[in-house]
DOBAMI-894660 format. One line per 8 residues: number of its first residue (from 1); for each residue z, x, y of C-alpha. Coordinates in pm, 1 decimal, m for minus. Each point is the difference from the previous one (the first is absolute). Layout:
REM DOBAMI-894660
NUM> Z,X,Y | ...
END
This chain:
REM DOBAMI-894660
1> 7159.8,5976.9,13581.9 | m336.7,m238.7,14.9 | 111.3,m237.9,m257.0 | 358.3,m76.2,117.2 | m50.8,101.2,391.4 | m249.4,m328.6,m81.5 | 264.3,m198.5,m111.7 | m183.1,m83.3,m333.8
9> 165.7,m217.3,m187.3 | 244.5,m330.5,129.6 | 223.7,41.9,257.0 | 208.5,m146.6,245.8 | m112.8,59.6,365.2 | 295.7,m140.6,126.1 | 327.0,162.7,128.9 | 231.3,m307.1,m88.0
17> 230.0,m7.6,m279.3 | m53.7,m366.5,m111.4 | m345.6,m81.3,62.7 | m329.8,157.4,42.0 | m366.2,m0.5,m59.2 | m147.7,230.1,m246.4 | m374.1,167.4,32.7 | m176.5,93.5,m333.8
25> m231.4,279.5,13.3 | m294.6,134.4,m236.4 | m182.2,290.7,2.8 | m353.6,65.9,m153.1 | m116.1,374.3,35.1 | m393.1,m2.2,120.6 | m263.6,119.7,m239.6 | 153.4,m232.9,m261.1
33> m73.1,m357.2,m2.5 | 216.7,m195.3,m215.7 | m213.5,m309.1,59.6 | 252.9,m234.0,161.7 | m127.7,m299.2,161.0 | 390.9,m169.0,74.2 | 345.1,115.5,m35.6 | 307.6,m298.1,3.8
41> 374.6,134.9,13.4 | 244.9,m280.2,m193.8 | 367.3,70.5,m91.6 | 353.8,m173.5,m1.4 | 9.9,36.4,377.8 | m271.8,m281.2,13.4 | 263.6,m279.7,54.2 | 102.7,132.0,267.8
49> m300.2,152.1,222.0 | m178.8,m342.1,m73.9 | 174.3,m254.2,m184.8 | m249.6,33.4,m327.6 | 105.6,139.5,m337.8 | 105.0,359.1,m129.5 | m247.5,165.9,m129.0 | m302.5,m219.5,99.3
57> m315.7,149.3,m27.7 | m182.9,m230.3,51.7 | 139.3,m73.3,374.9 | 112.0,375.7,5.9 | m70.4,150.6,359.2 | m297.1,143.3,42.3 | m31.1,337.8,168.0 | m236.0,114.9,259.4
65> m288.5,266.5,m94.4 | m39.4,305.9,268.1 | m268.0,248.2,m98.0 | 25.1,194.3,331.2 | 207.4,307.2,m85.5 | m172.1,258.0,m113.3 | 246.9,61.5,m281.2 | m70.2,m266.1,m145.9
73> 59.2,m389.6,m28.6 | 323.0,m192.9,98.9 | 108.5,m370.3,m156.4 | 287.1,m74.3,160.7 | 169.9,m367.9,78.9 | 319.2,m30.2,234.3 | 254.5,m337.8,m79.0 | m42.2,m243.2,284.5
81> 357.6,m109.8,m5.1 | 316.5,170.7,m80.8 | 167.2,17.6,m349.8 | 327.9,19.2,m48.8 | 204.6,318.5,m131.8 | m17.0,95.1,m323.4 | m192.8,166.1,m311.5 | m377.6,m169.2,m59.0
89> m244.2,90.7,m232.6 | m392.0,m10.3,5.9 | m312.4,72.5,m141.7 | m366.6,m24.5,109.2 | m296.8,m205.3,m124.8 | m342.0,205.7,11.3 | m316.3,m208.2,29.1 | m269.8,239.2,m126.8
97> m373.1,m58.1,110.0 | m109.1,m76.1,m350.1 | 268.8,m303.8,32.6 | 241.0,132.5,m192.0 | 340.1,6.0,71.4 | 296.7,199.5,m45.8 | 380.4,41.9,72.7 | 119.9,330.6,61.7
105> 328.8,129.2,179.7 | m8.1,209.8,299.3 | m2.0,395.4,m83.0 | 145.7,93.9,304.3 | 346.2,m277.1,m0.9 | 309.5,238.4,94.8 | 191.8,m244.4,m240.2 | m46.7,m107.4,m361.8
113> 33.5,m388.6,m110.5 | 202.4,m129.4,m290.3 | m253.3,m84.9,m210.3 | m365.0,m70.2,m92.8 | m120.2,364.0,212.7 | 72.3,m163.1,272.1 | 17.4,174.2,352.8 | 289.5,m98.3,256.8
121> 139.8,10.8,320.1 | 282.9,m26.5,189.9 | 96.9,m160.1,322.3 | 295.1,114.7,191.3 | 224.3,165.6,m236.9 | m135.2,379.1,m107.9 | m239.9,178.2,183.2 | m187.8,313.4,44.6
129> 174.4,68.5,342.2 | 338.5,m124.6,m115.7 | 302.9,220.7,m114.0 | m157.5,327.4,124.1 | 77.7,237.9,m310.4 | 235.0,370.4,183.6 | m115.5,337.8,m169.3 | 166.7,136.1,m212.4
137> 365.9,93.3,154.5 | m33.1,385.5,m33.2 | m381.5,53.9,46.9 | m280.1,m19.4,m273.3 | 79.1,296.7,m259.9 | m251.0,253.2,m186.0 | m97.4,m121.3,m351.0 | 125.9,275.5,m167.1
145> 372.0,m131.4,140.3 | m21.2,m315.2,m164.9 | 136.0,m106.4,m316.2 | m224.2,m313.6,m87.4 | 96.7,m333.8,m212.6 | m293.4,m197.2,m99.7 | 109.7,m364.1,6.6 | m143.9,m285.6,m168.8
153> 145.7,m264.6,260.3 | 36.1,m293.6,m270.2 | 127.0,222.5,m275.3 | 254.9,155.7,241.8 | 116.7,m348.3,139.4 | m27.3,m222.2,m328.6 | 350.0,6.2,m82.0 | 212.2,m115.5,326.0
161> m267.6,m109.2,224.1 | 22.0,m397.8,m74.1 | m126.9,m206.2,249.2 | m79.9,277.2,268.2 | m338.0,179.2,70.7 | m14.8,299.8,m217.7 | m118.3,208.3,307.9 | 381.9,m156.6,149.9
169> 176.9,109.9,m324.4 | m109.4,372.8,26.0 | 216.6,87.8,286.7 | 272.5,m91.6,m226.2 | m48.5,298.3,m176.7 | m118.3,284.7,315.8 | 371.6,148.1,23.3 | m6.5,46.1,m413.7
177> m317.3,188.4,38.3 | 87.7,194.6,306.9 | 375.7,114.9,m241.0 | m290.1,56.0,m268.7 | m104.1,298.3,242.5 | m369.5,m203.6,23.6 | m134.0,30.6,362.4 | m382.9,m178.5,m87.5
185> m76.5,m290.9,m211.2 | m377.2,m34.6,m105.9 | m47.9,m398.3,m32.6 | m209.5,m115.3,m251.2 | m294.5,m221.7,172.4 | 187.4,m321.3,216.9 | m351.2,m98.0,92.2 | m119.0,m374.1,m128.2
193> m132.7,m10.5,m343.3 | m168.5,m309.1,m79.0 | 206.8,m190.4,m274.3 | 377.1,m14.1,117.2 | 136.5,135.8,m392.0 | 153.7,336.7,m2.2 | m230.0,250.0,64.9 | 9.4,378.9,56.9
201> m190.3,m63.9,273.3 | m348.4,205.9,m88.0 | m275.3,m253.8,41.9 | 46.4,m58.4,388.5 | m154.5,m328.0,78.2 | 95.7,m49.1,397.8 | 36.4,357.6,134.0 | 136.4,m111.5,332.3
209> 277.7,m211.6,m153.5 | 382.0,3.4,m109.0 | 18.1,m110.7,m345.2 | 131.4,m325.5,m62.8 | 225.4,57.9,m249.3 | 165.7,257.2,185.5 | 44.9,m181.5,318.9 | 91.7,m373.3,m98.9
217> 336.9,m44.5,91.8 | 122.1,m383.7,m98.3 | 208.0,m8.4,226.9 | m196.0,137.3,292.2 | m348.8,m100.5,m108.1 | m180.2,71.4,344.7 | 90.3,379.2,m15.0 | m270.9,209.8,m145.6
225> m121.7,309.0,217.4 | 377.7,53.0,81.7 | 184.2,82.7,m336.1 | m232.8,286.1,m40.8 | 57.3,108.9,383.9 | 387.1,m73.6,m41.4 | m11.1,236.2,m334.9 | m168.1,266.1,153.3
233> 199.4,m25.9,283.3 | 340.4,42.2,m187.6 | m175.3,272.5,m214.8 | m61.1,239.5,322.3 | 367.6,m104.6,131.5 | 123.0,233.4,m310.0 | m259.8,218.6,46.2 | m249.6,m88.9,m284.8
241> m340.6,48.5,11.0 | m251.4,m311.4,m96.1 | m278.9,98.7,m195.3 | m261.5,m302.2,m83.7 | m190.7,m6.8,m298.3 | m406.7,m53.3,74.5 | m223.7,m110.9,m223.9 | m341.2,70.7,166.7
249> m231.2,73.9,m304.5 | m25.7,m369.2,m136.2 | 120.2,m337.7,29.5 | 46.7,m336.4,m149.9 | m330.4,m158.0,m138.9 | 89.8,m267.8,217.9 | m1.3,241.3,291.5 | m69.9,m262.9,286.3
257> m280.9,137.2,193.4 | m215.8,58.5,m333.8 | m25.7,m370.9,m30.7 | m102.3,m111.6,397.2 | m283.0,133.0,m104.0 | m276.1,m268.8,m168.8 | m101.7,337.8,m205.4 | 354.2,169.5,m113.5
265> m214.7,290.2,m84.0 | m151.5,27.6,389.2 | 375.3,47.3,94.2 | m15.7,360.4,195.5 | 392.9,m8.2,m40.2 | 0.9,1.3,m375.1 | m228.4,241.0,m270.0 | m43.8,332.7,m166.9
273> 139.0,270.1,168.6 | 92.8,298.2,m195.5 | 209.8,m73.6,m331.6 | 103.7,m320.3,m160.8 | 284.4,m192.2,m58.2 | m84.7,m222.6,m321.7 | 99.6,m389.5,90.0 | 27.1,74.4,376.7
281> m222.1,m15.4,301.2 | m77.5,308.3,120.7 | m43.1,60.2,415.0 | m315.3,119.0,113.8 | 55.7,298.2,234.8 | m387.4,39.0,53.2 | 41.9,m253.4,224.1 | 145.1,95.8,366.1
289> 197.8,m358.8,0.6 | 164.1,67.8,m285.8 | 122.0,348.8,119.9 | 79.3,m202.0,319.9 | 195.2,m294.4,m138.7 | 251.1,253.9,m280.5 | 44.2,234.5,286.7 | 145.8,m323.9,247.2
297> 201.0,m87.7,m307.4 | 169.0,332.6,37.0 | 30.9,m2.6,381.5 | 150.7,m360.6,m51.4 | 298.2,125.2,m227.0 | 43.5,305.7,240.8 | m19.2,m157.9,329.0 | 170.3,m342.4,m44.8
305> 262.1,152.4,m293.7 | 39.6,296.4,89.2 | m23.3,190.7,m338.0 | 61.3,383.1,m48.5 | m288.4,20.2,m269.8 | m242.2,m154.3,m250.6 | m89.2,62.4,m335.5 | m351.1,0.0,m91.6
313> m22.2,m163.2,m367.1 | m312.7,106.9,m202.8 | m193.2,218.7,206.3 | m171.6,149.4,m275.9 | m244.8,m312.3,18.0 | m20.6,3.3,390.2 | m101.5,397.8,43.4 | m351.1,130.9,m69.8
321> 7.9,413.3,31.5 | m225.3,65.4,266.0 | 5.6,m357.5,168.5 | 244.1,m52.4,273.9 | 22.3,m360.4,19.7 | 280.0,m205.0,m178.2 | 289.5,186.3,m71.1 | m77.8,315.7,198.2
329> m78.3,m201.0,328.3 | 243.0,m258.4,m72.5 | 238.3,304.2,3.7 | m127.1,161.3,330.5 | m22.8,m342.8,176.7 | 390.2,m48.0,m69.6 | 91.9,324.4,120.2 | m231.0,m11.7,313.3
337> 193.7,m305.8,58.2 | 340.1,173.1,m5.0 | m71.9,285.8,190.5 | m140.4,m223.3,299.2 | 362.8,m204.5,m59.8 | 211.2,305.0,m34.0 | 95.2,m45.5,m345.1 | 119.6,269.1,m214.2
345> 136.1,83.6,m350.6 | m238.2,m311.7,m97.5 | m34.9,10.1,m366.8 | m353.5,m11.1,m187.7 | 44.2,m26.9,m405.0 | m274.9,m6.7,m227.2 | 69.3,m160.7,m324.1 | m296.2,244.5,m109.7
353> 56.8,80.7,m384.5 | m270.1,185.9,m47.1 | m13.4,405.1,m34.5 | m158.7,13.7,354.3 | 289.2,m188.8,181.2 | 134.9,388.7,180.0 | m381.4,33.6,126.4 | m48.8,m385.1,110.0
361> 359.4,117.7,162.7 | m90.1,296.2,160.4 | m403.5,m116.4,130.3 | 173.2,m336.1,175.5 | 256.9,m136.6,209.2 | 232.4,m92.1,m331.5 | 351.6,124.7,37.8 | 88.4,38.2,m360.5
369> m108.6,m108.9,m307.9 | 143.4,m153.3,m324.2 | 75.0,222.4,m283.5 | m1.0,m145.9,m369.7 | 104.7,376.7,m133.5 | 399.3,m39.3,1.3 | m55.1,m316.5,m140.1 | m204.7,52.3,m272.2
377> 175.2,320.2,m54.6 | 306.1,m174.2,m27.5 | m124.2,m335.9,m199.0 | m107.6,194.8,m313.1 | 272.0,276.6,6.9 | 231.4,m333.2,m18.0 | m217.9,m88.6,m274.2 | m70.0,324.1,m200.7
385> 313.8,220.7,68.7 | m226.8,296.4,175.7 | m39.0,121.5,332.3 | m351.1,74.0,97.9 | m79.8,363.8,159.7 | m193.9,m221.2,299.2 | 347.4,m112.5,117.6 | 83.6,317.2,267.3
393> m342.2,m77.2,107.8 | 70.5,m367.3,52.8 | 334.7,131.5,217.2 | m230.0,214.6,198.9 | m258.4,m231.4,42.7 | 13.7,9.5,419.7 | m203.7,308.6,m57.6 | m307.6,m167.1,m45.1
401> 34.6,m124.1,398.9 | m137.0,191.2,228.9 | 160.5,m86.7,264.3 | 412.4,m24.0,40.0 | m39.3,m326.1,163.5 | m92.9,m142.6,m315.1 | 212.8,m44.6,m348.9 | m44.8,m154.9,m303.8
409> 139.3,m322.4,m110.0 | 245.9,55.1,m352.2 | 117.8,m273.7,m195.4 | 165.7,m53.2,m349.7 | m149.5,m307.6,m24.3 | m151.1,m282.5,214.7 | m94.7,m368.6,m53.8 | m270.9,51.8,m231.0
417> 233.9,116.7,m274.0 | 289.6,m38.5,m207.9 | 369.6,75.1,162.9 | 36.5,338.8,m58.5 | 343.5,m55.2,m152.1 | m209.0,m210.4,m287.4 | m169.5,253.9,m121.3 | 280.6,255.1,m26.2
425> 120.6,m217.5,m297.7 | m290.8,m127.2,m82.8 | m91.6,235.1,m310.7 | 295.0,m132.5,m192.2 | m13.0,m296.9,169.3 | 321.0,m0.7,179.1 | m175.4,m16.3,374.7 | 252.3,86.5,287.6
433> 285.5,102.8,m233.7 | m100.7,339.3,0.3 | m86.0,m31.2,385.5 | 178.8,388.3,41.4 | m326.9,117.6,m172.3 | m190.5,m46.0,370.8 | 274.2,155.4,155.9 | m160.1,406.5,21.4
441> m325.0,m179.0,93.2 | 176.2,m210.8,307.0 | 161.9,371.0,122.9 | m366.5,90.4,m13.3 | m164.2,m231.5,230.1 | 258.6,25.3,268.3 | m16.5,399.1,m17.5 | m414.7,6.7,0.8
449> m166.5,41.4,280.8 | m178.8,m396.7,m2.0 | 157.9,m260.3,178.0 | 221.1,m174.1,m277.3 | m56.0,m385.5,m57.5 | 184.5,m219.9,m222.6 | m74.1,m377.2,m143.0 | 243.6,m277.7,61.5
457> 304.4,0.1,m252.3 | m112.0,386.5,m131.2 | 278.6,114.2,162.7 | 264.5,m201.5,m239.1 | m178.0,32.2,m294.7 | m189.6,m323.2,36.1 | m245.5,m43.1,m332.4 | m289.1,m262.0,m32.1
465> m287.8,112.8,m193.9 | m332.4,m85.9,142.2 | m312.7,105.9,m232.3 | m288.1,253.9,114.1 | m268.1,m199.7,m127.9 | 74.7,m373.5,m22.6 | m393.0,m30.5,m130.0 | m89.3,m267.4,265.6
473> 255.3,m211.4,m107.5 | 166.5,m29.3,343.2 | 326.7,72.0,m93.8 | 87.3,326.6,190.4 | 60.1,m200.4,274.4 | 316.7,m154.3,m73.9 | 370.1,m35.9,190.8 | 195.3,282.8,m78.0
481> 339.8,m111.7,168.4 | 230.2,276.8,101.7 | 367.1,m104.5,m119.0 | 224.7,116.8,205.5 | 325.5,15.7,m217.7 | m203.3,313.3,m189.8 | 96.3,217.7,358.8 | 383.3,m25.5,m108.4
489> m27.2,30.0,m398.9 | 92.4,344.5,m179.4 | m418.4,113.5,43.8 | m19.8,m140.6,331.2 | 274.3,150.9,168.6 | m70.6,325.0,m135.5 | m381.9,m17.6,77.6 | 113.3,m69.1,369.7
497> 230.4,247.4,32.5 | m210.8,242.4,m91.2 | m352.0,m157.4,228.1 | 212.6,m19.3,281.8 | 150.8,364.4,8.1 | m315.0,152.7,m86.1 | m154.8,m229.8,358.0 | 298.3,103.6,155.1
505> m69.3,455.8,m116.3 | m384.3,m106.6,143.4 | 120.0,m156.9,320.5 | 267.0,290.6,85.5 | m261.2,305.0,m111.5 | m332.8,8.2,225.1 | m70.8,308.9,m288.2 | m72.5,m275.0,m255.5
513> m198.4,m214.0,205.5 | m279.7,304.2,99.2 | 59.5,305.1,m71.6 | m176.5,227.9,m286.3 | 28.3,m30.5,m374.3 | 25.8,269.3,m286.8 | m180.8,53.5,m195.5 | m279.1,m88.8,220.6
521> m221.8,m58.9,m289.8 | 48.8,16.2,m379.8 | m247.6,82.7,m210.9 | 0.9,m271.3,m280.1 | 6.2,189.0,m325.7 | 298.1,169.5,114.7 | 267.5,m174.7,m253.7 | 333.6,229.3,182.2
529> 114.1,135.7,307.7 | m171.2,242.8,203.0 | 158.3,365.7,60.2 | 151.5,m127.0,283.7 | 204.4,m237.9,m227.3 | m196.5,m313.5,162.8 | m233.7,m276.9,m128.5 | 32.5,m174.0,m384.7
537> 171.8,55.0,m328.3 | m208.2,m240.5,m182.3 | 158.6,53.1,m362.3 | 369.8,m69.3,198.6 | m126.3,m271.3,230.0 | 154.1,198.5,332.0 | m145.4,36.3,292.2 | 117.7,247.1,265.5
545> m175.6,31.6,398.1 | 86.9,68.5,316.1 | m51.2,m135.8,338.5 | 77.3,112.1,319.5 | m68.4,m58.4,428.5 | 100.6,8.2,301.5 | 284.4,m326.0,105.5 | m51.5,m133.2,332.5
553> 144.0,361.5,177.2 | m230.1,209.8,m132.5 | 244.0,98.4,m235.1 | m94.7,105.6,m391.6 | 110.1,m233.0,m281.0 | m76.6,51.3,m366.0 | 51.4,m178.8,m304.1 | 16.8,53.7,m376.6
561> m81.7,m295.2,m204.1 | 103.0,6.4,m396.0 | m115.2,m267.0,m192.9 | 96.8,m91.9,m389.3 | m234.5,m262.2,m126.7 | 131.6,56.2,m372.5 | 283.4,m223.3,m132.8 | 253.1,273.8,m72.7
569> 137.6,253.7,250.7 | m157.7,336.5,70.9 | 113.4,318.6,89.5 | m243.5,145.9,254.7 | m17.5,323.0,230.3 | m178.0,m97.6,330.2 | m103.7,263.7,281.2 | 125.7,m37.6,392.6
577> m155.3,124.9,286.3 | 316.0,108.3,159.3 | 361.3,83.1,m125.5 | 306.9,m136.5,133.5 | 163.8,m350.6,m26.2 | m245.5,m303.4,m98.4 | 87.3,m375.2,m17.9 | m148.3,m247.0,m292.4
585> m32.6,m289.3,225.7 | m19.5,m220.7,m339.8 | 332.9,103.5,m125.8 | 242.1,m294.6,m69.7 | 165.2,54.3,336.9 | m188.8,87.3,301.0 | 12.1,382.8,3.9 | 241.4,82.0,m255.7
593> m115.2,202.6,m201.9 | m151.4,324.9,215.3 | m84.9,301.5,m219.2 | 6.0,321.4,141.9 | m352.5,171.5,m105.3 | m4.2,351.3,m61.9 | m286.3,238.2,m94.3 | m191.7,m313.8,76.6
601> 35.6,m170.5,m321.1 | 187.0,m254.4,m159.5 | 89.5,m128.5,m334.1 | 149.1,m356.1,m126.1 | m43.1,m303.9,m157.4 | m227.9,m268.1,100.2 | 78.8,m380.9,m107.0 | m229.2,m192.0,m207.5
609> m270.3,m165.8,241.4 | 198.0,123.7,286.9 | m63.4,257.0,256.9 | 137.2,201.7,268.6 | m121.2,56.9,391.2 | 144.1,307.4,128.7 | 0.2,95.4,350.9 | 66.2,253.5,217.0
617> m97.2,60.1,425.4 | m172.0,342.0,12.4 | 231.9,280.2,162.5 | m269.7,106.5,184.5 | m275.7,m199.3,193.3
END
């Protein structure tokens, strides 16, 4: 890890808890001269390391030029006396050879300031060797055994966090998600943006860095690094994965190390490389620093945080078919990394919504993909009343892996859309009051063969609206608070119930989580069940398929999942593999109702947008 085993950035070099002097450290990556003649350091620790005023540039501290690596150049400047404990805040002050000056914050700061895109640091308190974050409790599982909640960290703490650091006022929630039957959460980016508003966290701006936001505790203003340790920390004591959201294709425009350099456009860091993101800075991955400095940022989060996976936002724009640097060597560095550390059951996951994400998948060291199928799928039978013939095929979508250490990502929706509860009413414009509507579709992404994943407050019928196209207007990105009364109101309670016994069927059958799915494929323009009484009856919205595998005893299991998307009740005549007694694991009451099959057939009535999932172990292996 060059840029942090360098201890880029400000830190304390120090062991003492109340004092200690801090070194600052820049690096400049040879071949690319950003035509500095002086660098001075000033910040509100001035005061105290020599008696002038915070943020001084003008009697800032200069630091020392060495050109003798052959990396690169180093700036760096060490504090002559101590400073006392506490959080301080700094920037730099470039003098250009032209004579031009400039003040820029540091790009490789492990903490955030409170304002202005400032960089910080802080002595005694948090640090990178402090609270040593345990493993998980009961070992690192396979994707395909989690059950994923993707958490916006301010929307989930909004309502009852006061005072606290919202990274503090997650763990007040952990033993809710854990009852919830969710063993993952997916975090939405925690790492510094550059203006301290609510953000979703997409337009990194200090990739080393906790957010500010996230971490400012009033009361305990010197902790930073360790609310996010302490979180992830309680997360793996109730054996929940961390999965950190990485934004590696762009940053900020006000990315720091584009503008130490007299000529922003000279910056090897920052450029074209592959697609665009319109209003951000793309990362130039032409450029072996760049690949260097994104794969340390990775390493960081692993080593020091111990994380259990990463999720790779936008790699459309980072991947060029046929070149392997950015995301595919990104990818392979990672992994390298945790084979030489013994890491397993890692997690990889491309955001890659393109029609090439299985092959970008398959060709690299990616773990899974995201799928927008279900979703989409879902989203406009909400809106037009139809299923689509594609949705078996979005079920059986771990097909298009090659290999069975890789499965696809399935969501209902995510934070780039509206609450899927929303749009089940939102046709007549009654939003979650006809929440039961998503129902069939829920029983459907836990009995697929992707890795379920569900946004904060989807699982009690929570229902902003957020539009798809805010036409630059900047207002996609706005607070969508999750109120927490909604879990204990008639749709909430009933959403729960229902999300956590459906976890609870995944957890206790291994069948669900990777075994096979029929039909295997469905031909499209087929509009009703095959001869084998599987597949689609598009005209009566049902859906009937089976699933079956070996549990953890090599013993068989198989399922029969009936689905009733239509808003009256259905008689339907579904095909089983075996006679003899089944169980519906949805009925009312765990197992009560267990029809005897005969002749391998059954007929009954199916609930409007309700379903059944009927199991049965295999009498012989």
């Amino acid at each position: 890890m060059y840029y942090m085993a360098n201890k880029l950035g400000a830190w304390q070099i120090d062991g003492d808890e109340k004092k200690g002097r801090v070194s600052f450290e820049l690096f400049f990556p040879k071949g690319f001269d950003p035509e500095i003649e002086a660098i001075r350091v000033a910040g509100s620790f001035q005061d105290s390391a020599q008696s002038i005023k915070n943020l001084d540039f003008s009697n800032g501290f200069p630091l020392d030029r060495d050109e003798s690596n052959q990396e690169g150049t180093f700036w760096s400047y060490t504090t002559e006396k101590m400073v006392p404990a506490g959080f301080y805040q700094y920037k730099y002050m470039v003098q250009f050879a032209d004579g031009s000056t400039r003040i820029v914050s540091d790009p490789c700061t492990r903490y955030g300031g409170s304002e202005n895109q400032n960089a910080a640091f802080v002595v005694g308190g948090s640090r990178p060797g402090d609270n040593i974050v345990q493993p998980l409790k009961s070992g690192r599982k396979h994707l395909r055994d989690l059950i994923i909640y993707e958490m916006n960290i301010d929307d989930f703490t909004s309502e009852y966090r006061g005072l606290r650091a919202p990274l503090d006022a997650v763990t007040d929630k952990l033993d809710y998600l854990v009852n919830m039957g969710f063993n993952a959460v997916l975090f939405m980016p925690w790492t510094a943006w550059k203006y301290r508003d609510f953000d979703w966290g997409y337009e990194p701006f200090q990739y080393f860095a906790v957010e500010y936001r996230y971490a400012n505790d009033l009361e305990h203003p010197s902790e930073k690094i360790s609310w996010l340790k302490k979180l992830v920390g309680a997360c793996h004591e109730r054996d929940i994965h961390v999965i950190m959201d990485g934004v590696f294709n762009h940053a900020s425009t006000d990315f720091p190390y584009k503008w130490l350099y007299r000529d922003a456009a000279k910056c090897p860091y920052t450029g074209d490389f592959g697609g665009t993101f319109p209003g951000l800075q793309d990362l130039n991955f032409n450029n072996s620093c760049t690949q260097e400095f994104i794969r340390d940022v990775c390493l960081y989060w692993i080593d020091n945080f111990k994380i259990d996976g990463i999720r790779f936002d936008n790699t459309v724009n980072f991947y060029i078919p046929g070149n392997t640097e950015g995301l595919l060597q990104l990818l392979q560095d990672i992994q390298d990394y945790l084979d030489k550390m013994g890491e397993v059951n890692f997690s990889l996951t491309l955001e890659h919504l393109s029609t090439d994400a299985a092959d970008v998948t398959n060709q690299s060291k990616a773990t899974s993909y995201w799928d927008n199928a279900l979703h989409e799928l879902c989203f406009d039978y909400l809106w037009q009343g139809q299923i689509d013939a594609r949705l078996l095929n979005a079920l059986n979508n771990r097909r298009y892996l090659k290999s069975d250490d890789k499965v696809p990502t399935s969501y209902l929706g995510n934070h780039d859309h509206a609450f899927v509860a929303w749009q089940a009413g939102a046709r007549e414009d009654a939003g979650a009051a006809r929440w039961y509507r998503t129902q069939p579709y829920l029983i459907a992404l836990y009995t697929g063969t992707s890795t379920p994943m569900v946004q904060n407050g989807q699982e009690f019928g929570e229902d902003h609206w957020l539009p798809e196209d805010d036409k630059g207007t900047g207002r996609r990105v706005t607070p969508r608070p999750i109120r927490w009364k909604y879990a204990k109101d008639t749709i909430g309670s009933n959403l729960c119930k229902l999300y956590r016994r459906m976890a609870e069927i995944r957890k206790d059958y291994p069948a669900l989580r990777r075994g096979s799915f029929d039909p295997d494929y469905w031909e499209e323009w087929q509009t009703q069940f095959n001869p084998a009484g599987y597949g689609l009856d598009i005209k009566r919205q049902l859906a009937i398929y089976r699933r079956s595998g070996r549990d953890e005893n090599g013993k068989v299991q198989y399922f029969v999942i009936v689905l009733n998307f239509s808003d009256s009740s259905q008689q339907v005549t579904a095909s089983f593999p075996e006679n003899g007694l089944w169980t519906d694991l949805l009925s009312e009451y765990k197992g009560s109702w267990q029809p005897q099959i005969e002749n391998n057939s059954l007929t009954f009535d199916v609930g409007p947008n309700w379903g059944h999932v009927f199991y049965k172990p295999a009498e012989r292996a």
